[in-house]
C-alpha distance (Angstrom), angle and dihedral (degrees) to the residues before:
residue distance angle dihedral
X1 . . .
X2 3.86 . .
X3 4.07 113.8 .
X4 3.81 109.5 -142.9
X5 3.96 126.1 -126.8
X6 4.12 119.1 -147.8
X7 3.90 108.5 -89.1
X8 3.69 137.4 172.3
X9 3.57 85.5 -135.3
X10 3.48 116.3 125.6
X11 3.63 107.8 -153.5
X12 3.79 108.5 111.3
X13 4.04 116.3 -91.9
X14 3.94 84.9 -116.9
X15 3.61 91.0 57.6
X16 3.77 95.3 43.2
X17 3.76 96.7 41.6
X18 4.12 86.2 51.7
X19 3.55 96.0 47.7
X20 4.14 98.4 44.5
X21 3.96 79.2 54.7
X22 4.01 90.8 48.8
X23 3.58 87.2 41.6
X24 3.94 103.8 46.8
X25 3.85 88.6 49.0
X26 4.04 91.4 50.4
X27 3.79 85.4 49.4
X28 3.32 92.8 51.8
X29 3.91 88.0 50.1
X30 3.74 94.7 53.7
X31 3.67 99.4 38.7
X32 3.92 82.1 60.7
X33 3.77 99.1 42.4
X34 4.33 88.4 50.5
X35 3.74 88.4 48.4
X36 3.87 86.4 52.2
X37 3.69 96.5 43.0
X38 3.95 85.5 51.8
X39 3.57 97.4 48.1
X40 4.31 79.3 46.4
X41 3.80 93.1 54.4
X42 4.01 93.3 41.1
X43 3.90 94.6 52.1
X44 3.91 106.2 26.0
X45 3.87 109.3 130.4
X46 3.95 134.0 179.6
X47 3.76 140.0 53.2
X48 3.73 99.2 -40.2
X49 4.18 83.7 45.7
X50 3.96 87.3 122.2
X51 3.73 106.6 45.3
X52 3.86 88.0 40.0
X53 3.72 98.0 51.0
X54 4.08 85.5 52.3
X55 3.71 100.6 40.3
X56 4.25 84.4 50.6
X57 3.91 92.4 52.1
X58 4.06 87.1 50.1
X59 3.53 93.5 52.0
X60 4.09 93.4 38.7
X61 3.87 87.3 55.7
X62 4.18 88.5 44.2
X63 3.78 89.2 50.3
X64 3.90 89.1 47.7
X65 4.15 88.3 57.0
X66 3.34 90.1 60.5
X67 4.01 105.8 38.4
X68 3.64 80.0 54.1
X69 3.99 96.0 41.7
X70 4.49 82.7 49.2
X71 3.72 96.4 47.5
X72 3.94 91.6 47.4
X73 3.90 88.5 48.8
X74 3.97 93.6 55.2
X75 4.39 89.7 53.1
X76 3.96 81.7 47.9
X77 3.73 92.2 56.8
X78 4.23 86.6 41.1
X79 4.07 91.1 -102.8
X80 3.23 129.0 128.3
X81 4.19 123.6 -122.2
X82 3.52 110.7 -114.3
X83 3.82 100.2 -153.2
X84 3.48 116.0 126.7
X85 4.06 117.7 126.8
X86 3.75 86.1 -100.8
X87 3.69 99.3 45.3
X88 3.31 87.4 48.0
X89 3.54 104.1 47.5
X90 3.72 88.2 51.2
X91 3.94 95.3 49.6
X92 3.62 110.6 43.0
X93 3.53 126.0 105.5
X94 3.80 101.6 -154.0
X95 3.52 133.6 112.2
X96 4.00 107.1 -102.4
X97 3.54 109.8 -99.7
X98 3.96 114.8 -109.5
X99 4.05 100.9 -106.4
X100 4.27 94.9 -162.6
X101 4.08 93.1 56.5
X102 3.63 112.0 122.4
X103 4.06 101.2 149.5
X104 3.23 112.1 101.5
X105 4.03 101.1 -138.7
X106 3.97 80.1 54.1
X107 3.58 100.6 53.9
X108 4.05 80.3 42.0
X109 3.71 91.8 51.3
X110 4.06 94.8 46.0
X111 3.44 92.2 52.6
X112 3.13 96.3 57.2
X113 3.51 96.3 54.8
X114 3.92 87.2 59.7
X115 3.52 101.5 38.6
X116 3.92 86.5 55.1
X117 4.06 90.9 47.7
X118 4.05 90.5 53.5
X119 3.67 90.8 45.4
X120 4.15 93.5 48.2
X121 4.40 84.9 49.6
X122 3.59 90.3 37.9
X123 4.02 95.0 64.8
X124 3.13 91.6 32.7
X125 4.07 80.5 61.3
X126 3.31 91.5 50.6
X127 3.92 102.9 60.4
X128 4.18 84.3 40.0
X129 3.82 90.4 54.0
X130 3.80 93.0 46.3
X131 3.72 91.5 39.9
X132 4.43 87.7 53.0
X133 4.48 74.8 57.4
X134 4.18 82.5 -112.2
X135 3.82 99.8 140.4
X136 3.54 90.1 170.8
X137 3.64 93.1 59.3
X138 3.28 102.6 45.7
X139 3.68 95.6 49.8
X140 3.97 84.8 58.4
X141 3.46 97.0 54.1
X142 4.46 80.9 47.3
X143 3.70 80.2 58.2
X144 3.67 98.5 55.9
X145 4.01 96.3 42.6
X146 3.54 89.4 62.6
X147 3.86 92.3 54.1
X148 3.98 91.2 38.9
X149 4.06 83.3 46.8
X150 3.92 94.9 46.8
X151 3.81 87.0 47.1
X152 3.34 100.5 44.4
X153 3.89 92.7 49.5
X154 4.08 90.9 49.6
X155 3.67 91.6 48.8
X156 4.31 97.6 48.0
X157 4.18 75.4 45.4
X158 3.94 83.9 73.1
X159 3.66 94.6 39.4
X160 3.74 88.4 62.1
């Protein structure tokens, strides 16, 4: 459980405490899912090698946005972001990524798998946020679904 730092912030300390706890678990989340795009974009092999390798560094830097956009929303709310590689390896609630993959439709196809994950937490995040009366927070995590969402949707595009 989240310890609280002195803030002008108004937002109730129920509200805050539940939404640095909503928010260090979706970091967690997307820390994970941008290590495994990265890995994706490193190793991807095949025919579609070139249009995979750049549609994997787009969604790396989208996924950095919003690990960034999370981590700065828990010091608003006087948390602290738990993302360190052994925070987050502890936390996160996704499958491990396959480190062997090389084919692209693979990669494609374990992404996926993620991406849909984080966006299933995510609004589930959102109605938790909004239900803790954190507006704020819960219009962050609206953020992020659409750019899980827009991902996910480009990436089952490849699968067919």
């Amino acid at each position: 459980m989240a310890k609280l730092s002195k803030t002008r912030n108004t937002l109730g300390e129920n509200a805050r405490l539940a939404s640095v706890n909503l928010l260090n678990a979706a970091l967690a989340d997307l820390i994970d899912l941008s290590n495994a795009v990265k890995m994706a974009h490193w190793n991807v092999k095949g025919p579609q090698f070139a249009a995979l390798h750049l549609l994997f560094e787009t969604f790396y830097d989208q996924l950095a946005e919003a690990v960034d956009d999370t981590a700065e929303r828990v010091v608003q709310l006087g948390g602290t972001p738990e993302g360190t590689t052994q925070q987050v390896g502890a936390a996160t609630r996704l499958a491990a990524y396959p480190a062997d993959l090389k084919d692209g439709i693979k990669h494609v196809t374990a992404l996926a798998e993620r991406y849909a994950a984080l966006a299933t937490t995510t609004r589930e995040a959102i109605d938790a946020a909004d239900e803790a009366g954190d507006a704020d927070t819960a219009d962050l995590f609206t953020a992020t679904s659409r750019t899980l969402d827009k991902a996910l949707w480009m990436l089952e595009a490849h699968l067919g």
